[in-house]
PLY file of the C-alpha trace (Angstrom):
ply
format ascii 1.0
element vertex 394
property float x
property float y
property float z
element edge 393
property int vertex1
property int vertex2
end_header
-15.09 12.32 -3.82
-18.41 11.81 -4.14
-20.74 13.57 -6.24
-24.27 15.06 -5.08
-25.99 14.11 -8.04
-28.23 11.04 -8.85
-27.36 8.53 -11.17
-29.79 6.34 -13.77
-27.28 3.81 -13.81
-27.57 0.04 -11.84
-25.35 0.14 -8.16
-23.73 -2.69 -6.69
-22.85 -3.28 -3.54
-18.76 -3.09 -2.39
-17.13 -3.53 0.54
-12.95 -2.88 1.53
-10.59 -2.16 4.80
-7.58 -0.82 5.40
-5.34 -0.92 8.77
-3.43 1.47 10.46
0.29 1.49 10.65
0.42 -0.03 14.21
-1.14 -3.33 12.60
1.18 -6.15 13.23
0.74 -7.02 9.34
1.93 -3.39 8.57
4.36 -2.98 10.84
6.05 -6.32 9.13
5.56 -4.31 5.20
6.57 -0.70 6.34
9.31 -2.71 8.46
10.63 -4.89 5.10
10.36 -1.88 3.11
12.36 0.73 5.21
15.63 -1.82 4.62
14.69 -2.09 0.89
14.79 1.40 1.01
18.03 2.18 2.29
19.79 -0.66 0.63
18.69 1.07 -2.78
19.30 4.11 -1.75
22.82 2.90 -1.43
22.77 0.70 -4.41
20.06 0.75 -6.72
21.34 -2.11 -8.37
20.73 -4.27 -5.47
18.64 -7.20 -5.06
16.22 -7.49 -1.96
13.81 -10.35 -1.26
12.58 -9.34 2.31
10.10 -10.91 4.67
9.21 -10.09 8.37
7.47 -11.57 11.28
6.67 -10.16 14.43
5.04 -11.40 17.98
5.18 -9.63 21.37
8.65 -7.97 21.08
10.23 -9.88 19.03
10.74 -9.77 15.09
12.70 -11.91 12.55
13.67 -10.65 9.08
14.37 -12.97 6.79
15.25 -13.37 3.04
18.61 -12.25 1.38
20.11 -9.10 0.43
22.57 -8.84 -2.79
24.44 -5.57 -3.02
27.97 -3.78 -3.42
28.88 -4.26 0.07
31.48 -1.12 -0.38
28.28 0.65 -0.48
26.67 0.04 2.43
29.40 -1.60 4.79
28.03 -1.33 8.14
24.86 -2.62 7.19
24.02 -5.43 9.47
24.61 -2.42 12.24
22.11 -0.72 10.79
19.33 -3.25 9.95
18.21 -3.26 13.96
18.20 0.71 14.19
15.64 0.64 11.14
12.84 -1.76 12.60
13.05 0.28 15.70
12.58 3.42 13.59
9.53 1.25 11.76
7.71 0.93 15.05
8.66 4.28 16.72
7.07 5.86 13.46
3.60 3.67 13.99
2.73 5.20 17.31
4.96 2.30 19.54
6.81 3.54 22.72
5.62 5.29 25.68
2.22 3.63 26.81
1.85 1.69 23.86
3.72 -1.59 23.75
6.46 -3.16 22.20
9.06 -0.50 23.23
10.84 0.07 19.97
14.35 -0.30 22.76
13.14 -3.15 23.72
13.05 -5.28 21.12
14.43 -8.59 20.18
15.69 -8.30 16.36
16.71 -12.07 15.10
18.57 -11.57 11.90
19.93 -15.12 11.84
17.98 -15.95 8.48
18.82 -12.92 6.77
21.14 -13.74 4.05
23.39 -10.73 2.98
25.78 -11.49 0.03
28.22 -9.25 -2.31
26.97 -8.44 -5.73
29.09 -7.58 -8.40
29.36 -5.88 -12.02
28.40 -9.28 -13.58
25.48 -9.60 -11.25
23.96 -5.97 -12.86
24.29 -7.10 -16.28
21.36 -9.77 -15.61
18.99 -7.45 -14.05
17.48 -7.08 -17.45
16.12 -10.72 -16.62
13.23 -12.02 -14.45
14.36 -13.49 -11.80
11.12 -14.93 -10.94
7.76 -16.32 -12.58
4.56 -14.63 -11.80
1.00 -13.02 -13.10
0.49 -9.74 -12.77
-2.76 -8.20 -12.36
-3.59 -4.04 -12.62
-6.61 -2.63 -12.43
-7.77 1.25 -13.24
-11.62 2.53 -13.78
-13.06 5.91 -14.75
-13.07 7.90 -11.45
-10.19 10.24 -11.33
-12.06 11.18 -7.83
-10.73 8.00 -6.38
-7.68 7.65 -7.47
-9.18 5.71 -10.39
-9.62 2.70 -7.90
-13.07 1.49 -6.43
-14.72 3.70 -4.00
-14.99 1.73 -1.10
-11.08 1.11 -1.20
-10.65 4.50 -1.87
-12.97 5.73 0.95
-11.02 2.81 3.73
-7.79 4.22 3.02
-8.74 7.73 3.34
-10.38 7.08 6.91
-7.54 5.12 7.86
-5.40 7.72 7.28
-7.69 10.59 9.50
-7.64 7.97 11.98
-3.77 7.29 12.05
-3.32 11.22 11.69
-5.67 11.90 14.93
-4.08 9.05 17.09
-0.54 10.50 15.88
-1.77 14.34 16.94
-1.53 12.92 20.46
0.77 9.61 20.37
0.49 9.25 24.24
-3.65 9.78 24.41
-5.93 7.25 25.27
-6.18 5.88 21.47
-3.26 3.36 20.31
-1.31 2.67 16.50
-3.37 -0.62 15.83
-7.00 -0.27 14.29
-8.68 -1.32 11.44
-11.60 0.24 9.15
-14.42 -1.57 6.87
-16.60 0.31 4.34
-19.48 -0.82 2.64
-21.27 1.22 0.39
-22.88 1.33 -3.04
-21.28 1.94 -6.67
-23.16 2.73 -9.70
-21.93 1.64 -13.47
-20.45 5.26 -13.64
-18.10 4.90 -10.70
-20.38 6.94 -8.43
-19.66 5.41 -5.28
-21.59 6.33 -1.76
-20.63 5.13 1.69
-23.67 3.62 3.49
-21.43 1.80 6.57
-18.48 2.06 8.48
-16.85 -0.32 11.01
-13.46 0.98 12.71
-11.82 -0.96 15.59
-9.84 1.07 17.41
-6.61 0.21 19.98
-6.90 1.96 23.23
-5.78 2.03 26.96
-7.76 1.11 29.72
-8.53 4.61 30.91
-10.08 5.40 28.09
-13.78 6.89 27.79
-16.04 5.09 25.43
-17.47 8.13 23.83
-14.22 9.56 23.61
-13.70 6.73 21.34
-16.59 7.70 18.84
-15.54 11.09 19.34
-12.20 10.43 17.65
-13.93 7.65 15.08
-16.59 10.05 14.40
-14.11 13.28 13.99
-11.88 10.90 11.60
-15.17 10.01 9.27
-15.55 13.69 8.57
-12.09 14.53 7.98
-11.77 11.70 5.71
-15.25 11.90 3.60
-16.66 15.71 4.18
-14.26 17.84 5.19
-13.23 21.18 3.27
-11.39 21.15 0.29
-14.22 19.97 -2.39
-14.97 16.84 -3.79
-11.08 16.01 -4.54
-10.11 16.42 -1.22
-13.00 14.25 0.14
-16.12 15.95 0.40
-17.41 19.67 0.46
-18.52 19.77 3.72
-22.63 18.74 3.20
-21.49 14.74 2.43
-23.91 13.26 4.53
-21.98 10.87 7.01
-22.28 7.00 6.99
-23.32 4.83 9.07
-20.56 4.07 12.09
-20.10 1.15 14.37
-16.86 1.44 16.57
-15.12 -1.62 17.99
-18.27 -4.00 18.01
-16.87 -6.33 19.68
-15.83 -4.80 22.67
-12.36 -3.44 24.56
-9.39 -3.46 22.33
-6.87 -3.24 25.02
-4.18 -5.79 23.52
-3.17 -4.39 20.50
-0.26 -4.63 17.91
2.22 -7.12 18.31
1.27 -7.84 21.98
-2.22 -8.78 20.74
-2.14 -10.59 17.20
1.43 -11.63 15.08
2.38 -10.22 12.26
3.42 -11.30 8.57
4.95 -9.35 5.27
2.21 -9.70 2.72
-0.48 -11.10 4.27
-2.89 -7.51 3.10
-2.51 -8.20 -0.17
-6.01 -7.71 -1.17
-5.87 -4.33 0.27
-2.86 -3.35 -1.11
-3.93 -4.15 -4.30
-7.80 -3.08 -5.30
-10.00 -4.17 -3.12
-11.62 -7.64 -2.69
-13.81 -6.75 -5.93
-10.84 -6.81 -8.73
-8.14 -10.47 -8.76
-5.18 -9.98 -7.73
-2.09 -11.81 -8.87
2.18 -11.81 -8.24
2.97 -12.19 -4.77
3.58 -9.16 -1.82
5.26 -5.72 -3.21
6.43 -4.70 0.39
9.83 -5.96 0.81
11.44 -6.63 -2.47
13.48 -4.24 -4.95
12.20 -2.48 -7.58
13.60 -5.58 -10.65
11.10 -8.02 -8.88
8.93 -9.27 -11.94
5.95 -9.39 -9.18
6.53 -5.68 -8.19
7.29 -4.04 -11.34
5.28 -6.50 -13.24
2.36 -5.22 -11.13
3.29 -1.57 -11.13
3.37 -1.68 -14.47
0.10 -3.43 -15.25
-1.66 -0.43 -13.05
0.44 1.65 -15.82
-1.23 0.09 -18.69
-4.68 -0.17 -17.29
-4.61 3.80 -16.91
-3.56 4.30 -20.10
-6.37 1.85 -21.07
-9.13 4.30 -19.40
-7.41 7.08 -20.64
-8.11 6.37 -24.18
-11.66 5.41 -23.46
-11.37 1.80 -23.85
-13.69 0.76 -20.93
-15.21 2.30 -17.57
-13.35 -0.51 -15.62
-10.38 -2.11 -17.26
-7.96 -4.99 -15.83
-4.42 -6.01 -17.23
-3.16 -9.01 -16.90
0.83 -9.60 -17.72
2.99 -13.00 -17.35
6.68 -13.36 -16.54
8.42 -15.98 -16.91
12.15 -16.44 -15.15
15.16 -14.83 -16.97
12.20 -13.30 -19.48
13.18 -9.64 -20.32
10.14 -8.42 -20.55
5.98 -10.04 -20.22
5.38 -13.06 -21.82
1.83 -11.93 -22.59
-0.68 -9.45 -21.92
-4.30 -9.75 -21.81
-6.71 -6.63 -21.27
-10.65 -6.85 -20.21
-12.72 -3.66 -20.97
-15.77 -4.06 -19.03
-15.76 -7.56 -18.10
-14.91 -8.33 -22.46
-11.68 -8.83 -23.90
-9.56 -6.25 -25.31
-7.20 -4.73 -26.93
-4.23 -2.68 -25.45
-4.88 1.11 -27.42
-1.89 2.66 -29.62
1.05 3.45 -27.91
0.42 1.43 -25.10
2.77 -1.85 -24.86
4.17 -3.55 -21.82
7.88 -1.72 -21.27
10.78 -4.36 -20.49
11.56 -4.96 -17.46
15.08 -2.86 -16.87
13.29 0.16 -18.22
10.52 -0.18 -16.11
12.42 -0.86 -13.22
14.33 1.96 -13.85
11.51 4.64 -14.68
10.28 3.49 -11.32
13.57 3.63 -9.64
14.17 7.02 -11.06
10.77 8.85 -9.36
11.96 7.01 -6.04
14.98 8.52 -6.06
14.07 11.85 -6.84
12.84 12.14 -3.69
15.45 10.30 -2.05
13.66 6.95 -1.52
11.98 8.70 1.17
7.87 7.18 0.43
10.29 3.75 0.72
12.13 4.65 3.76
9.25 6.44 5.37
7.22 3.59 4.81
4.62 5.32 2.65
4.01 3.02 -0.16
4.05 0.16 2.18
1.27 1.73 4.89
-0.65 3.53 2.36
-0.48 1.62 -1.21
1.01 2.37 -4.50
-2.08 3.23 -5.96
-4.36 5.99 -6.34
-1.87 8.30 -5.24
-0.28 10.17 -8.46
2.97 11.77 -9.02
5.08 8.14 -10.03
5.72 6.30 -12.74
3.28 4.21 -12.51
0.96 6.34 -12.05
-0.27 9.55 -13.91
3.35 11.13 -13.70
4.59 14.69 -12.71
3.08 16.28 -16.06
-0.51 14.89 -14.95
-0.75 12.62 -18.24
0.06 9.27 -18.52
3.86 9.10 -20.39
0 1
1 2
2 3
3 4
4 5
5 6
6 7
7 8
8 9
9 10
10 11
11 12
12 13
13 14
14 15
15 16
16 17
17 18
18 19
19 20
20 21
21 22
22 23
23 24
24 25
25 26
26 27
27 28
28 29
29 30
30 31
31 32
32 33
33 34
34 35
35 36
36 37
37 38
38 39
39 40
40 41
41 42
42 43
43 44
44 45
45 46
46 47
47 48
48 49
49 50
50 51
51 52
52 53
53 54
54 55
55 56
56 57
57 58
58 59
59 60
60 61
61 62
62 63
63 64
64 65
65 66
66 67
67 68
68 69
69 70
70 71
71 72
72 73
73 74
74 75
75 76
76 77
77 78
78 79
79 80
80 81
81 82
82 83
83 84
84 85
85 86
86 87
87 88
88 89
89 90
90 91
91 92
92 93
93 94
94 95
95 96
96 97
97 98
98 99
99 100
100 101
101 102
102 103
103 104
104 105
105 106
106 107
107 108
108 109
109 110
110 111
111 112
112 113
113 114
114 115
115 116
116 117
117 118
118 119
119 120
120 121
121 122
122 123
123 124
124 125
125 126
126 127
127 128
128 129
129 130
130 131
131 132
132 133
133 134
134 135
135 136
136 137
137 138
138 139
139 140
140 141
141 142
142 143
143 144
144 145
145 146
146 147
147 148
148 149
149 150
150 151
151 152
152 153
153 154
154 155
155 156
156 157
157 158
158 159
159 160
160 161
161 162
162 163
163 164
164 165
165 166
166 167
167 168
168 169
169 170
170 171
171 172
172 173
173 174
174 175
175 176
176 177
177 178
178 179
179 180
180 181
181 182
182 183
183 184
184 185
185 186
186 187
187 188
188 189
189 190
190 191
191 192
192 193
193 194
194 195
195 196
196 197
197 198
198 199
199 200
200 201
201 202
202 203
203 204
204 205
205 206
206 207
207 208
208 209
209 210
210 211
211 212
212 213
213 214
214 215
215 216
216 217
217 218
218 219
219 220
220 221
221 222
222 223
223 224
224 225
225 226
226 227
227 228
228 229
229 230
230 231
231 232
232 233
233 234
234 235
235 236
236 237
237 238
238 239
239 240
240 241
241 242
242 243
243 244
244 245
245 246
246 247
247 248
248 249
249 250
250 251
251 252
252 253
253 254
254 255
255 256
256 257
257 258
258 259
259 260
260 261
261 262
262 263
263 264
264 265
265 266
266 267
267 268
268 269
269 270
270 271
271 272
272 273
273 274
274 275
275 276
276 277
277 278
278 279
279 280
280 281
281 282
282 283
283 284
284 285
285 286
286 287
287 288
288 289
289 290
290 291
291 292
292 293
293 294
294 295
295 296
296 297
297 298
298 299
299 300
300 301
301 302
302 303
303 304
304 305
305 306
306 307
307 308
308 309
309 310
310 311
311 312
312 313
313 314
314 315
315 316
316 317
317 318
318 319
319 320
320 321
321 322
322 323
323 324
324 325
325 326
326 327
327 328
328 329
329 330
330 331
331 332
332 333
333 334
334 335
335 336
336 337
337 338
338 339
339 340
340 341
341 342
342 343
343 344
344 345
345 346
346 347
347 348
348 349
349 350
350 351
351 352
352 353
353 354
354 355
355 356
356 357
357 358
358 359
359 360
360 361
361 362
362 363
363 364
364 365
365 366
366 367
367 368
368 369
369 370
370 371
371 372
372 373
373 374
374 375
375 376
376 377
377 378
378 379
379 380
380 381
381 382
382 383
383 384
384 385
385 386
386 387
387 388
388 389
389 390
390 391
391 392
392 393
């Protein structure tokens, strides 16, 4: 992931974070997402607009859910079973508080309505008005995204794996991870410092703490596998600072509330690219904000693909009952540009259901599992909007 070899070109500094699932914040996405994902697993016709908020033990989903109710009948039974699932698969029960049992689910602003046949025959149409923004640059090593985003993710994830090797040791679901580091004008990026705060119980030993920070920083950025896989085992280690402030005894929901969509900078690119449309987590698959941002990653691949720029951004409008982007605007470098052959913004319907079509492949399981909501669309390969299953951009 990052290359031992020195580069001519100017660096500037970067900085990103990610949380782990046990964030209040991501508990609220993963949570928003798992019902999106059954409901389209059922119907993938349906319309979901989903928001979350949680405090202490209790959460309230909100928003509305259109669908063929013969589909999916006992679905206000179900809706509580899947936020307990959420927080039982973030590291809560046991030691670690809310008990997933013992929550209080309030589902009184949850609109859940029957849509029919005439009801499909508009989801060709935005439903919405929003800009889009997608962002892709030259470094295949990081999932074509910045470095330090890249780099937060990836620790996030060792930590989160770690903590979830033993769920009822003396480190908790809730943490969060800031990277700072240098990249040069041909995407070489290097780590120079890492803050994680880490969730733990009150018997826990403070060097055990940087034990498990310290173990996470190697899986994540020089552990085997070469540079794909993170490092080849010589990546000298950055600097790391665990929980600066102090004890992080109160953590999750007990400690701090938490909102759908309020990462969005992280879930996009990083505090270093604009982001625009509202919160992906949450909302089906038709949402001109979702797709319309899916897709704009989509074109700003096939942008670097065909050599356009080192760093390209794509910006698309939608307007409401719009088929497809008003407008598209592509910068190459920080200068305009134009979008190469063959690339053009797809209409909405088909995009939605290219994107639809990878999901359910493997049987809306990244939605229901809460992958794309705890760990990003981005960077990741293998969908639509992405590189696809051949490796090449379709």
């Amino acid at each position: 992931m990052y290359p031992h070899r020195s580069s001519t070109h100017s660096a500037a500094h970067t900085v990103a974070e990610w949380v782990l699932p046990g964030h209040p914040d991501k508990l609220c996405d993963a949570l928003a997402d798992r019902i999106v994902g059954e409901v389209l697993r059922a119907d993938p016709q349906a319309q979901c607009g989903i928001e979350a908020a949680c405090a202490f033990d209790h959460v309230f989903v909100t928003g509305l859910i259109g669908l063929n109710r013969t589909t999916l009948p006992d679905l206000e039974q179900r809706l509580a079973g899947w936020v307990r699932d959420t927080y039982r698969s973030a590291g809560y029960g046991g030691r670690w508080d809310p008990q997933p049992e013992a929550l209080q689910i309030d589902l009184r602003a949850l609109r859940i309505e029957q849509r029919g046949r005439e009801w499909q025959e508009l989801r060709h149409l935005s439903d919405d008005q929003c800009i889009c923004v997608g962002y892709a640059q030259a470094t295949p090593r990081t999932g074509h995204l910045p470095g330090a985003l890249w780099a937060a993710r990836r620790i996030a994830q060792a930590l989160h794996a770690r903590q979830q090797a033993a769920p009822q040791g003396p480190v908790g679901p809730d943490g969060k991870v800031i990277v700072r580091g240098v990249e040069g004008d041909d995407g070489v990026f290097t780590p120079q410092a890492v803050s994680v705060s880490l969730h733990h119980a009150e018997d826990a030993d403070w060097l055990e703490l940087q034990r498990h920070a310290q173990a996470a920083l190697r899986d994540a950025l020089a552990g085997p596998g070469g540079p794909e896989a993170g490092g080849d085992g010589t990546t000298p280690l950055p600097e790391l600072t665990v929980n600066a402030a102090g004890m992080f005894l109160c953590g999750g929901p007990t400690g701090d509330n938490g909102t759908t969509g309020k990462k969005l900078v992280m879930d996009a690119y990083g505090p270093g690219v604009p982001i625009g449309g509202g919160a992906w987590s949450g909302k089906d698959f038709h949402k001109p904000d979702r797709v319309g941002g899916l897709l704009a990653r989509r074109l700003a691949l096939q942008c670097v693909q065909a050599g356009i720029g080192q760093r390209v951004r794509v910006q698309l409008e939608y307007r409401p009952n719009s088929a497809q982007p008003e407008s598209a605007s592509v910068w190459a470098d920080g200068h305009p540009a134009a979008l190469p052959p063959g690339a053009h913004p797809v209409p909405t319907l088909q995009a939605a259901h290219a994107m639809l079509a990878e999901l359910r492949r493997a049987d809306f399981a990244p939605l229901v599992e809460a992958t794309l909501a705890r760990w990003g669309h981005l960077g990741a390969g293998g969908w639509w909007w992405e590189w696809g299953r051949s490796g090449g951009i379709k």
